[in-house]
C-alpha positions, 0 to 999 in steps of 0.5 A: 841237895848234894849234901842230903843225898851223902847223909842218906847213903851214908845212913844207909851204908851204916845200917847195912854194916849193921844189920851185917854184922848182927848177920855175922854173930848169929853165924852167917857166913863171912866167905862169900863177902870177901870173895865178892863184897858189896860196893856198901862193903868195900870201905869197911875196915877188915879187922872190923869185918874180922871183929864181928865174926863169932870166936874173934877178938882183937889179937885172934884178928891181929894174928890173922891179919899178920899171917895174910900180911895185910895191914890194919888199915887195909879195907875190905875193897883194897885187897888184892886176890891173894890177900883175899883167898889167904884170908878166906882160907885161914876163916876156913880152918 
């Protein structure tokens, strides 16, 4: 029972990651994800949130993650204010 209740929340957690980042390509704006992110959110990877968004590719996402100095493996839930503004802020320009 325990099992079929994780599949489902993880097959709902998918299909809102989904439905996000078509969201996001069609211009949908990332900032007030960062600042508040939903709890299905919080374990997404930030370069993969960064990859959705229009205008960013793989190196633009590096550079970006580099002049906040977050790592590439920091999720969306583990960032910490500053992080979170830094990157909000460089989104904005």
């Amino acid at each position: 029972m325990q099992r079929r209740e994780a599949l489902n929340r993880a097959n709902e957690v998918r299909t809102q990651r989904a439905r996000l980042k078509k969201d996001l390509k069609a211009g949908r704006s990332v900032h007030p994800l960062l600042l508040h992110p939903p709890e299905w959110l919080e374990t997404l990877k930030v370069v993969e949130l960064l990859l959705s968004v229009p205008k960013y590719g793989r190196v633009k996402a590096n550079k970006v993650l580099t002049q906040c100095r977050i790592s590439p493996s920091k999720t969306i839930g583990g960032l910490s204010e500053r992080q979170r503004s830094e990157l909000v802020t460089l989104l904005r320009r």
